[in-house]
N, C-alpha and C positions, 0 to 999 in steps of 0.2 A: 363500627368498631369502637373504638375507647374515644373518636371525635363525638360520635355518636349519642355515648352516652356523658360527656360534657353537655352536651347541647342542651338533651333534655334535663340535665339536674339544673343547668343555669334555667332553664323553661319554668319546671317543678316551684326551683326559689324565686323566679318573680312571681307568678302565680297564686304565689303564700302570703308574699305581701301588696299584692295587688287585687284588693275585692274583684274588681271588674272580670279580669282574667279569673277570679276563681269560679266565678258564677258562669263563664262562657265553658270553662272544665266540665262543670257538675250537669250544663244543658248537655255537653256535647257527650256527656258519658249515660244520660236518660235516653238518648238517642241512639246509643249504640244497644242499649237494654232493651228497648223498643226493638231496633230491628232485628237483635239475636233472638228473639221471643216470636217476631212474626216469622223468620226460617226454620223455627223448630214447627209451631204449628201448619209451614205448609208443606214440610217434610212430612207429619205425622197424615194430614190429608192425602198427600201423594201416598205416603203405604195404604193409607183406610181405600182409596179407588183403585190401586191397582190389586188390592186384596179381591176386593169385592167382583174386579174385572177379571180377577183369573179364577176365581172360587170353585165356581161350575164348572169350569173344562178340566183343571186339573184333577177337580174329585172322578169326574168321567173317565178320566185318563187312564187312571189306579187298577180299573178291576181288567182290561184286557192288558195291562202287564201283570198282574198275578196271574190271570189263567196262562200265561206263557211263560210262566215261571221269572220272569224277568225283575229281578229280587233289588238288584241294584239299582234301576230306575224307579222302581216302586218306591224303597226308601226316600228317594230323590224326593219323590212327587209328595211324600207323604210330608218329609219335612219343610217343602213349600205350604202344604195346608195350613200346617201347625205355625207355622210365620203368619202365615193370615192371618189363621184364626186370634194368635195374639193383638195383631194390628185393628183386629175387629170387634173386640172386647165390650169395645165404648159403642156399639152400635146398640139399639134397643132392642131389635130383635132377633131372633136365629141366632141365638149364643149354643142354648141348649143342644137343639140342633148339628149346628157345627162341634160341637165337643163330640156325640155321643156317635158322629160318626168318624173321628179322628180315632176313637176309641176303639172301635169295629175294626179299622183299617189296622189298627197295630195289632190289634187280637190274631188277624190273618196272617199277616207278614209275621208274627211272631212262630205262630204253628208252622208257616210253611220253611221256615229256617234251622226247626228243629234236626231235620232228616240230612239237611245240607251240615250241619255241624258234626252232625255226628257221621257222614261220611269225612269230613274234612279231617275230625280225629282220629279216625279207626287207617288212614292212609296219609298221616302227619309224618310218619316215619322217612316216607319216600316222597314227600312233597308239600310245602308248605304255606304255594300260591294261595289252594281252597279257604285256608285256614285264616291268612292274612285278610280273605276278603272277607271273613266272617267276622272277624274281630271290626271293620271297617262298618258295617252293616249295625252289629251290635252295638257298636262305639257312637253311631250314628242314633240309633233307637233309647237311646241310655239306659240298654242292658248289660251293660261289661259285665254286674257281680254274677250274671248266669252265666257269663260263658266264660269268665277265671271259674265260676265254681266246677262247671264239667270239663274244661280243660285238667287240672288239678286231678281230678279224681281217675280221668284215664293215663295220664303222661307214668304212671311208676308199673303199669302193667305188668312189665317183665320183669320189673323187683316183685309182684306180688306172686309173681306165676314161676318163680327160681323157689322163691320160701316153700308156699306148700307144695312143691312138687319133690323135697328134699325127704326123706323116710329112712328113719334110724335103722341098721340090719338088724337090730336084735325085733323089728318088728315092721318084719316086710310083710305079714299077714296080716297087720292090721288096719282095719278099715275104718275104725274112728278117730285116728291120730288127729286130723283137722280135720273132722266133718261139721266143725260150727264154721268154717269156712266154706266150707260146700252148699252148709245152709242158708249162707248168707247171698249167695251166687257170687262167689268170688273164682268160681269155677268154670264159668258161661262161656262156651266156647273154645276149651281152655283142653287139651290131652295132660289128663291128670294119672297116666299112666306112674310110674314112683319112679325116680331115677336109684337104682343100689347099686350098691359097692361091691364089686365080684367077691368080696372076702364077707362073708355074712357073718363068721366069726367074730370080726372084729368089736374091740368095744362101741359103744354109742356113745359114750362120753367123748371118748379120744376121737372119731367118726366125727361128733356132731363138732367139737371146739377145729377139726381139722380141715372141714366144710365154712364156717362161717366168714373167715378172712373173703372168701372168693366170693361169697353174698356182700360183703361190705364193699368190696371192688367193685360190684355191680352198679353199690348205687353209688358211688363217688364216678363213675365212669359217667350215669345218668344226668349225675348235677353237672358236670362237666361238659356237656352235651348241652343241659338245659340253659345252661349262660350263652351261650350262641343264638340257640333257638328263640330263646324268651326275647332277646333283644330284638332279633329278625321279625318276632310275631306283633309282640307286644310295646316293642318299643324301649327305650332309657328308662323312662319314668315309669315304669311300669314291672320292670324286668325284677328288679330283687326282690317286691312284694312274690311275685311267679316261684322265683327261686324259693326262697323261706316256705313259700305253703307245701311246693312238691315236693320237698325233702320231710316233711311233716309227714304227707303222705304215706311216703313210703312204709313208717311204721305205723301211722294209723289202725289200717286193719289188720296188722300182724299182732298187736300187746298181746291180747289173750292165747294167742298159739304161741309166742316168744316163751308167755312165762311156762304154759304146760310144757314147750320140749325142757326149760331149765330142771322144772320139779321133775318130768320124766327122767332127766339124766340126773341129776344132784337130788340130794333128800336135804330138807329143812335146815339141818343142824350141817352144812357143808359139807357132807361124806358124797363119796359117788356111791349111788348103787349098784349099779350096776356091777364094780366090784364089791360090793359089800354084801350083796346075794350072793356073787359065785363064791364068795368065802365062807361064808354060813354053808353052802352046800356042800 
């Protein structure tokens, strides 16, 4: 306490005016430099042998947990290597070696996660455990930017599959209204049957501005959804980056079919056409 530190500052000021005492300081502080220096070096020994002592069994380990799929131990065992093989750096030989099979071993685990991710997305809807272990695996491998990137890209599905599935009546015949969507596969598994409006009569202008409120609902209802999810999957510090990109998304690959239904219902100079033909005619 505050005795404590009396003690030492009276210690400190004799010390300063005491040669004797300052030279007994300076030994006893070369002493303690000495031996903080010899516990780091047989700390760094104790990693370099137990490196070296577990090297073999664990790289053995690895390949009957991948042929059983066993993905979570795998990563385990993998990022034990990868700790060795740092601790073993300073060895002279079997560097190359140990790298280029650390190498190999994430190459595998890497392909063999692909198929588990993408079940864990395509069934995120009604379950999140898969999903959360994927993100663990990946977070582990220090692939997160792959799996924000395909996260991202499937989370607005059902905003992408409400857009083109909408078809103005004045063109329920028509079969290229988005098909640069279709040729993008943004259709893939997708009943892209046209939802229409029992009144075919009606305008497309009035139709489409009467339709889009309940497309905006959609995706405010999504981002609203995805502040729970994001947190649950990916965490606090992670979560609003999620948010911002999958609200991004959503329009992403709409721009170019946004702007054709605009020009399709409006002409250039702000008239509707729609009425502006039936009145020519």
């Amino acid at each position: 306490g505050l005795e404590g530190m009396r003690i030492d500052a009276a210690s400190l000021s004799a010390s300063s005016v005491n040669p004797a005492a300052n030279k007994e300081v300076s030994s006893s502080m070369e002493t303690l430099s000495t031996l903080h220096a010899l516990q780091a070096n047989l700390k760094r020994t104790k990693d370099i042998l137990a490196a070296a002592a577990s090297w073999d069994s664990t790289l053995s380990s690895i390949a009957p947990l991948l042929s059983t799929q066993n993905l979570t131990e795998a990563v385990t065992a993998l990022a034990k290597l990868e700790s060795g093989e740092r601790a073993l750096r300073g060895m002279p030989r079997g560097r190359e070696e140990r790298e280029a099979s650390i190498a190999k071993i994430r190459e595998q685990v890497q392909v063999m996660l692909q198929p588990q991710l993408r079940h864990a997305l395509q069934n995120m809807n009604t379950r999140l455990s898969p999903l959360q272990q994927c993100v663990s695996l990946y977070s582990a491998l220090g692939k997160m930017d792959k799996l924000k990137q395909e996260y991202v890209k499937n989370r607005p599905g059902s905003i992408h599959k409400a857009w083109f599935a909408y078809t103005p009546p004045s063109t329920i015949s028509s079969s290229n209204y988005d098909s640069k969507a279709a040729e993008e596969g943004l259709f893939d598994g997708v009943d892209t049957t046209p939802t229409v409006d029992e009144s075919t009569t009606k305008d497309p202008a009035a139709a489409f501005v009467e339709w889009l409120p309940s497309w905006y609902d959609a995706v405010l209802k999504l981002l609203a959804e995805e502040r729970r999810q994001s947190l649950a999957v990916f965490g606090p510090e992670l979560a609003p980056e999620i948010i911002a990109k999958v609200l991004g998304e959503c329009f992403r690959p709409i721009l170019s079919s946004f702007q054709k239904r605009l020009e399709t219902v409006y002409s250039p100079d702000g008239t509707n056409r729609s009425i502006s033909s039936s009145s020519s005619g």
